[in-house]
C-alpha positions in Angstrom: 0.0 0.0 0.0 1.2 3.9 -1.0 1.8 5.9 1.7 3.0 9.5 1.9 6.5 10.7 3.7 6.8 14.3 4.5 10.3 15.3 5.2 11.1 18.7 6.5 14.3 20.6 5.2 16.9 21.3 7.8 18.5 25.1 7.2 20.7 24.6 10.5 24.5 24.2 9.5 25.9 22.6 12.7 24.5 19.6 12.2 24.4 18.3 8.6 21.6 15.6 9.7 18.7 15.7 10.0 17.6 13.4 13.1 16.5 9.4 12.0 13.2 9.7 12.9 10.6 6.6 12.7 7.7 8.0 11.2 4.1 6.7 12.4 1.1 6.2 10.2 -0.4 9.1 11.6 2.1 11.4 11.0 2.3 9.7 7.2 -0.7 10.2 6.5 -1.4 14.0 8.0 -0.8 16.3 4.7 1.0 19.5 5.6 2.7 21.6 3.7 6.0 20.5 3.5 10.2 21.1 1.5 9.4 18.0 0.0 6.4 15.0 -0.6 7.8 11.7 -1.7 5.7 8.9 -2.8 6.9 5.4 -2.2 5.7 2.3 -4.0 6.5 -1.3 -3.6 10.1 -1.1 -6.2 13.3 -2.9 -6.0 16.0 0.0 -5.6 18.9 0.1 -7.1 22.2 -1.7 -5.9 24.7 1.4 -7.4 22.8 4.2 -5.8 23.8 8.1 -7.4 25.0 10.4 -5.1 24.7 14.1 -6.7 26.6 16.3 -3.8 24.4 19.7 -5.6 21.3 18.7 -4.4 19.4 16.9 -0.8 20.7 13.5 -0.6 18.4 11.6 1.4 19.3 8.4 3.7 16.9 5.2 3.7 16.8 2.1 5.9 15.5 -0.8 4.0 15.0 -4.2 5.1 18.0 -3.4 7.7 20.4 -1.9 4.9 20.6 1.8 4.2 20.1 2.9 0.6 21.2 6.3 -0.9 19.3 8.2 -3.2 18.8 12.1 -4.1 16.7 14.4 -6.0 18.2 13.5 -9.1 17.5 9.8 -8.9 13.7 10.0 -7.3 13.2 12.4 -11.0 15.0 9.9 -12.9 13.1 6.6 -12.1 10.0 6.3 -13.9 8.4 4.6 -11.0 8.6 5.6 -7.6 10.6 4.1 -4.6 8.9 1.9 -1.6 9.6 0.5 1.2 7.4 -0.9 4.6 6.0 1.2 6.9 7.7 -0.5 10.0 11.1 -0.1 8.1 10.4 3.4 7.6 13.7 5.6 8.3 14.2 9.0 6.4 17.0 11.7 6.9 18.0 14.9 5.1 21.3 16.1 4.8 21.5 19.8 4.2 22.7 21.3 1.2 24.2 24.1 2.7 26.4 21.5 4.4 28.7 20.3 1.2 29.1 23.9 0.1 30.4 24.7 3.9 32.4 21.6 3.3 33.7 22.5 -0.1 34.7 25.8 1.4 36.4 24.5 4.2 38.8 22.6 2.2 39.6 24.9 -0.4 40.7 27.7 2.3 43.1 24.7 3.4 44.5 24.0 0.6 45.0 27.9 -0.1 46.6 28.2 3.5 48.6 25.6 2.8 49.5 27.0 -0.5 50.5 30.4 1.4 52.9 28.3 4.1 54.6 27.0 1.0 55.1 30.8 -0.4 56.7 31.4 3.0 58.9 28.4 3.4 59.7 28.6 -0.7 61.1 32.2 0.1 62.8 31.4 2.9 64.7 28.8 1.2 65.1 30.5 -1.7 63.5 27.5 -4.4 61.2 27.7 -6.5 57.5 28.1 -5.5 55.9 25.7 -7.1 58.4 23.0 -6.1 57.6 23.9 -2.2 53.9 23.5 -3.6 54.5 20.1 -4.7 56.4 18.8 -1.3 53.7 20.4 1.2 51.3 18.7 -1.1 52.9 15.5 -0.3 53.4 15.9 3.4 49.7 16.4 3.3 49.1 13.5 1.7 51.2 11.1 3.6 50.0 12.5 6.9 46.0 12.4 6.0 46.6 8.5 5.0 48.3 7.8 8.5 45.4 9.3 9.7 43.0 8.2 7.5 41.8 11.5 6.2 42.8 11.3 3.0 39.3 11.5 1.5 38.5 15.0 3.4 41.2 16.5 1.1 38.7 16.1 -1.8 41.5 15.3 -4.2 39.2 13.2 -6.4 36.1 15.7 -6.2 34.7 17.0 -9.7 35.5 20.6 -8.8 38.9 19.8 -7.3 39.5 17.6 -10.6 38.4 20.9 -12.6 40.4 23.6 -11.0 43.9 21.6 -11.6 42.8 20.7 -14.9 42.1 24.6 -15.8 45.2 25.4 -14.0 47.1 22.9 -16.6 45.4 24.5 -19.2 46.2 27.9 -18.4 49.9 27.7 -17.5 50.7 25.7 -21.4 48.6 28.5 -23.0 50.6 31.2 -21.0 54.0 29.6 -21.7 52.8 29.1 -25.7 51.7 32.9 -26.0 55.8 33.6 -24.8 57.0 31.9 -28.1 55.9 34.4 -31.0 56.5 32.4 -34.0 58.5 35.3 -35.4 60.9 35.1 -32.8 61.3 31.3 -32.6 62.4 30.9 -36.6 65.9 31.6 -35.3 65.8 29.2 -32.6 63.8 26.0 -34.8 66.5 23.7 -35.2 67.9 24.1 -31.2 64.3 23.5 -29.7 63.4 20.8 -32.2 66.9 18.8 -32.0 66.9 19.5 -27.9 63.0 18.8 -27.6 63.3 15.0 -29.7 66.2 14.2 -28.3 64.6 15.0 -24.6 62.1 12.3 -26.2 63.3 9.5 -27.6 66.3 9.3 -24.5 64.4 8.0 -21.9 61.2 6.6 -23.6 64.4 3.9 -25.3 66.0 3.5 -21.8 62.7 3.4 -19.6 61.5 1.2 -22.0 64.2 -1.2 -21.7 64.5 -1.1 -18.2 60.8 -1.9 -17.7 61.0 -4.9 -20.3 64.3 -6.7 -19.6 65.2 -5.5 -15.9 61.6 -5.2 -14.2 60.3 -7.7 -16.7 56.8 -5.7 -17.1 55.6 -6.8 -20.1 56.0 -5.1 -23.3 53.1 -2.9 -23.1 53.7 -2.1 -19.7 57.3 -1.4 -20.6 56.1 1.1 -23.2 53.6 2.6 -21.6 56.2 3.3 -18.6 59.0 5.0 -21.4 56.0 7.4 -22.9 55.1 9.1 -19.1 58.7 9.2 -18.3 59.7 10.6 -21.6 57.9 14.0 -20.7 59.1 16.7 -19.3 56.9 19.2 -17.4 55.8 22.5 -19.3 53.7 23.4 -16.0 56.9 23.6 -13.5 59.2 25.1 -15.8 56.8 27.5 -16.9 56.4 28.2 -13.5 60.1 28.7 -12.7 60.3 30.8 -16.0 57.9 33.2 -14.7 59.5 33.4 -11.2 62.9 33.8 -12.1 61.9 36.5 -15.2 63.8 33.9 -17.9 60.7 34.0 -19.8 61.7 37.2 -21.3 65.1 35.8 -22.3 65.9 34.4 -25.8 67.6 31.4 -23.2 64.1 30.8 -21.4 62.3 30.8 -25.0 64.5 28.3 -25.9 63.5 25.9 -22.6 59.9 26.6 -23.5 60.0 25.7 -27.1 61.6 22.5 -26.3 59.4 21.6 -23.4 56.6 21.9 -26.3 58.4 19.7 -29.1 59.2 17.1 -26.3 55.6 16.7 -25.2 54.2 16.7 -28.5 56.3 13.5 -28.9 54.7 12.3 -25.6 51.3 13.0 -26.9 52.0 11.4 -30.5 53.9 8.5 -29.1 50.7 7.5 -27.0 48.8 8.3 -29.5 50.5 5.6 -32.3 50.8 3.3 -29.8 48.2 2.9 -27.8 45.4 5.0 -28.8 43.4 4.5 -32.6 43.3 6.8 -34.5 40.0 7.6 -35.8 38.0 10.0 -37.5 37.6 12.2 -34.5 41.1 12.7 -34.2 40.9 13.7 -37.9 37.9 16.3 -36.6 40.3 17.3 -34.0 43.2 18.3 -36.4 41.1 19.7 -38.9 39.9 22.4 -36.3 43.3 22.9 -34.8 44.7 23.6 -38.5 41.4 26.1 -39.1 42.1 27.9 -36.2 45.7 28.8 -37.1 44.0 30.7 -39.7 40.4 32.4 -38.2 41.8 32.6 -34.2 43.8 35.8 -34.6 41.5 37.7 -36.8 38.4 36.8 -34.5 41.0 37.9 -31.9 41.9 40.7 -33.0 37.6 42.0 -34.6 36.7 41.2 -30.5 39.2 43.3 -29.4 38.8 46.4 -31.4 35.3 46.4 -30.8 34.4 45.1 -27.8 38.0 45.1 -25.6 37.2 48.7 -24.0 33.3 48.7 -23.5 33.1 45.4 -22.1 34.2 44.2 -18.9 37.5 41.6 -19.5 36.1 40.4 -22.7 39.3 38.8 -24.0 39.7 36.8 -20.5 36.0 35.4 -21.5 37.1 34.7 -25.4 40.7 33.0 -24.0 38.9 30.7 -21.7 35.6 30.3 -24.1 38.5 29.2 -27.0 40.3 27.1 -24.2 37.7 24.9 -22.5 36.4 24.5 -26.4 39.0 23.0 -27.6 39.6 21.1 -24.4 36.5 19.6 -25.0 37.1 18.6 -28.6 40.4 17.3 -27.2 39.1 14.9 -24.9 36.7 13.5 -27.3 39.0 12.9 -29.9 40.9 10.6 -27.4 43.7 13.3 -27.1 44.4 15.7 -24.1 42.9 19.7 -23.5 46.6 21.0 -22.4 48.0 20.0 -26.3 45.6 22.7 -27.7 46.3 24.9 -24.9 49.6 25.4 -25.8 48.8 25.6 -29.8 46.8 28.4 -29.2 49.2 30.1 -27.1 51.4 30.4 -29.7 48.6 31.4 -32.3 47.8 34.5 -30.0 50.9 35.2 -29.3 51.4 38.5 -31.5 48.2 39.7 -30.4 48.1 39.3 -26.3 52.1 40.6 -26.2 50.7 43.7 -27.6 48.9 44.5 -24.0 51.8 43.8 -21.4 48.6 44.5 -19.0 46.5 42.1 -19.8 48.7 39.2 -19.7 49.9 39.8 -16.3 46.1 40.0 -15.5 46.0 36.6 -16.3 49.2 35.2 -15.3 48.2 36.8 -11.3 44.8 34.6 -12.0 46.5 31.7 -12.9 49.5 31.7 -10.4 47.6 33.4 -7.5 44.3 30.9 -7.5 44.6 28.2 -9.8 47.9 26.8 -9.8 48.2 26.1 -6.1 45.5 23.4 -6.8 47.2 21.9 -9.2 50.8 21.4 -7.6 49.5 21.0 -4.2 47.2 18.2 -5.4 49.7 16.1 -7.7 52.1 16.4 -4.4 49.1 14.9 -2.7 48.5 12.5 -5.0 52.1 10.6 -4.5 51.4 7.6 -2.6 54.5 7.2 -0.3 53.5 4.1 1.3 53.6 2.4 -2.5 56.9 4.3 -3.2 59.0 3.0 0.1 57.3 -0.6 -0.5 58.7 -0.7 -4.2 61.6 1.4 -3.4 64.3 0.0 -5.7 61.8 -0.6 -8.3 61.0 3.5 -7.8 64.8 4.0 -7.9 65.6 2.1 -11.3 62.9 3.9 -12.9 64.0 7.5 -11.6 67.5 6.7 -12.3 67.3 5.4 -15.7 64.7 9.0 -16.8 67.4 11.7 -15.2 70.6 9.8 -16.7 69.1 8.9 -19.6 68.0 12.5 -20.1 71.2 13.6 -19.0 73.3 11.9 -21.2 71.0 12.2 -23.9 70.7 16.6 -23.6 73.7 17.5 -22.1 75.9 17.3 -25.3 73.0 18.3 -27.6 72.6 21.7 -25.7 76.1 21.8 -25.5 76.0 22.9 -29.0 74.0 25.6 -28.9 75.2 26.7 -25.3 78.7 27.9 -24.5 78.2 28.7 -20.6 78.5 26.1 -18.0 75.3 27.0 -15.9 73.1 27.4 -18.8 74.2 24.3 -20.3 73.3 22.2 -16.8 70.5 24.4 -15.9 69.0 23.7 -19.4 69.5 19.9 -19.1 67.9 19.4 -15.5 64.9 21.7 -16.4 64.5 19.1 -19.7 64.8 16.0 -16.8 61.1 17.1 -14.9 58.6 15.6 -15.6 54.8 15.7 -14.3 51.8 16.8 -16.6 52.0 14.2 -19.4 53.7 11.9 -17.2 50.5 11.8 -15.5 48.6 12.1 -17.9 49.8 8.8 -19.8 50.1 7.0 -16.5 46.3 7.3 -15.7 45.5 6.1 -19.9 47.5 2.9 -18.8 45.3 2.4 -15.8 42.2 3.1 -16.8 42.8 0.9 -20.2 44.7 -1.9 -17.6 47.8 -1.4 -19.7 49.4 -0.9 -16.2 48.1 -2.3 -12.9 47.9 -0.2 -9.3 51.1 -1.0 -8.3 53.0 0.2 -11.7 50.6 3.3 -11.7 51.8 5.1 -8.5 55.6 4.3 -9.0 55.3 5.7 -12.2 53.6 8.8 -10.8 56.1 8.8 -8.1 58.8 9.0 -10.5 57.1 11.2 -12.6 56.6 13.6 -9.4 60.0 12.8 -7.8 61.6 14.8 -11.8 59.6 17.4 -11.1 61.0 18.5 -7.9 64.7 16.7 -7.6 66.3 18.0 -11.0 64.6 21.3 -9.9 65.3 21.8 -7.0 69.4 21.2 -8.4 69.2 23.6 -11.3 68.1 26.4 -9.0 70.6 25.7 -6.1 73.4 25.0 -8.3 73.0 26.1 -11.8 71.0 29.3 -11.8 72.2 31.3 -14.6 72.7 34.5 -11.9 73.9 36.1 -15.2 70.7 36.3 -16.7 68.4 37.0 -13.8 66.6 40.7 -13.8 64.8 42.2 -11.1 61.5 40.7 -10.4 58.6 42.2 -11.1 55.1 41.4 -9.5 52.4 40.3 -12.1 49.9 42.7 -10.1 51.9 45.4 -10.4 52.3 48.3 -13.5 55.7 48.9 -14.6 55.2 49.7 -17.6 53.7 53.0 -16.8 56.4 55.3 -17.3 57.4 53.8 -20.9 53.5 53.8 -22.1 53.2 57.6 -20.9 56.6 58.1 -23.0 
């Protein structure tokens, strides 16, 4: 028999619950006006229950097992949910709650981000480095305590922000590489960039197949992430250090690219079909060479000073667009990111201003996610259980790479700290490397195990090689004064 349950919406915030309450058939059956009237029919419910963390998620005892369901699912079902009246439990958890929640944890990680700043000062490395080791710590210490899943690391809108933050630092570093400018510099950043490559994807490869005995698709898999090298941390130590204005910090940059384009297209011929989406997908990419700078440029001269940050809106519109197509051509939304970097290029570097606008909104809120989560992310325990298998693997990337670079650059660089300080930037490693470590797991190229020391080595070249270049191999002769990316220095020349 159909019987009514009236449940009342609870606006208190210090208790997310609302109290289990068994509800008698008088109270079922007396109609007020209530937040919500649920009919419940005799209907089996379903064993994989949706949890949608936007809406009222409501909490049902049935037949002595408690069933989750929310808004979303009691609109989806055609039929409606039942249950006994004796068996009768019904709870509401606030809504209010997950945003306070949400908060919460995003003003941790952003204090956490801030104690990094401080301690990265201090010690005088780089910023997003100290980023990447607090993010660890954190990590390490919520799994002793068993907290790691309050740190939301696998929540859609954590997931979201690093992803943007990805995004946004390979567009940044592709709008420092006008085309014009890089003509000169072609054969140095795509000799460097292939041979940055196809080092350590040969070594890691054969390491993985005839030392570790993984398999041969393991064995590749584990050569493509650790054949990257991270555009995200040495953009990031470009920016701090100024050497993104230098012809020598171009030249990092445009190898970076060249190097992870051979990532992306060795995963791609290897693992991944090609189909006609990713023919869709480079179709676009080659029209927008053409149409993206003259849009550009109409939005601008129109719009640019009537509207309010226009061109932000069109850079992200053009962005998440294209990471969409990306993603459903089986490819990856930073590769476009940095294409279209470079296709804007003449037009953003016209407006000194604007740029910095949204280098502050991409280093100030979104990239603390990023580095602080993928320190987070390394999974210690697994690390120091596999230790020598983690130390093969990280040992075979940062020689390979060394001995691979290190008399490349040597051709095009005469000064010893450029030469080392070039090399060891080339030897991180973290975006891609990621990237292609999570295709292998979630096409079971690679099992648990082989996924997190990969992404420990992967993590482990971000931060090591780093952390020497700066302490040892700064090239102090290049270094200007830095300049905040809030602040106007440019003033006194645009008034000249």
């Amino acid at each position: 028999m159909a019987f009514y349950v009236i449940i009342r919406r609870l606006w208190s915030i210090t208790d997310p619950f609302v109290n289990l309450r068994k509800l008698s058939y008088k109270s079922r059956m007396y109609k007020i006006r209530a937040y919500c009237l649920l009919l419940f029919s005799r209907q089996k419910i379903p064993d994989q229950p949706y949890i949608d963390y936007c809406r009222d998620i409501y909490f049902y005892k049935f037949y002595g097992g408690v069933k989750i369901f929310t808004n979303f699912d009691l609109w989806r079902w055609s039929s409606p949910l039942t249950a006994k009246a004796d068996n009768s439990y019904c709870c509401l958890i606030n809504r209010s709650f997950f945003m306070i929640n949400i908060y919460l944890v995003a003003a941790f990680w952003f204090f956490s981000a801030l104690i990094s700043t401080i301690i990265a000062n201090r010690l005088k490395i780089s910023n997003a480095l100290m980023e990447i080791i607090i993010g660890a710590i954190i990590g390490f210490i919520a799994f002793k305590i068993g907290f790691t899943g309050k740190l939301s690391l696998d929540t859609d809108w954590m997931k979201f922000l690093a992803g943007l933050a990805a995004i946004m630092l390979t567009f940044l570093s592709g709008t420092e590489l006008n085309p014009d400018s890089l003509k000169s510099k072609f054969k140095e950043i795509t000799i460097v960039g292939l041979v940055g490559f196809f080092a350590p994807f040969v070594g890691a490869s054969l390491i993985a197949y005839f030392i570790l005995d993984w398999g041969l698709r393991p064995s590749l898999l584990t050569g493509i992430a650790l054949s990257t090298t991270s555009m995200a941390v040495v953009y990031a130590v470009m920016i701090e250090y100024g050497f993104n204005k230098t012809s020598f910090g171009k030249s990092i940059l445009g190898a970076c690219f060249v190097n992870d384009l051979g990532t992306v297209i060795g995963l791609g011929l290897i693992f991944a079909p090609f189909t006609y989406r990713t023919i869709i997908f480079i179709a676009v990419t080659i029209l927008l060479i053409f149409i993206l700078p003259a849009l550009t440029r109409f939005l601008i001269k129109h719009f640019a000073y009537k509207t309010a940050a226009i061109r932000t809106k069109w850079v992200l519109f053009v962005l998440l667009s294209m990471g969409v197509l990306a993603m459903w051509s089986g490819s990856e939304p930073v590769l476009p990111a940095y294409i279209i970097g470079m296709i804007l290029s003449r037009t953003i570097e016209k407006d000194n201003f604007f740029i910095r606008r949204l280098r502050t909104m991409t280093i100030g809120f979104l990239t603390p996610i990023y580095f602080l989560r993928a320190g987070a992310l390394v999974s210690i325990p697994a690390i120091i259980g596999a230790f020598l298998v983690f130390m093969i693997l990280f040992g075979t990337k940062i020689i390979s790479k060394i001995f691979g670079l290190y008399p490349v650059i040597s051709r095009f660089k005469k000064h010893q700290k450029e030469k080392w300080y070039y090399t060891l930037l080339m030897s991180t490693g973290l975006t891609f490397g990621t990237i292609s470590a999570l295709y292998g797991l979630t096409n079971n190229i690679i099992n648990t195990e082989q996924y997190s020391i990969i992404v420990g080595v992967v993590i482990a070249s971000a931060v090591i090689p780093t952390l020497i270049a700066n302490k040892f191999f700064l090239p102090d002769h290049l270094l200007e004064k830095p300049v905040l990316d809030d602040q106007l220095p440019d003033i006194k020349k645009a008034k000249k």
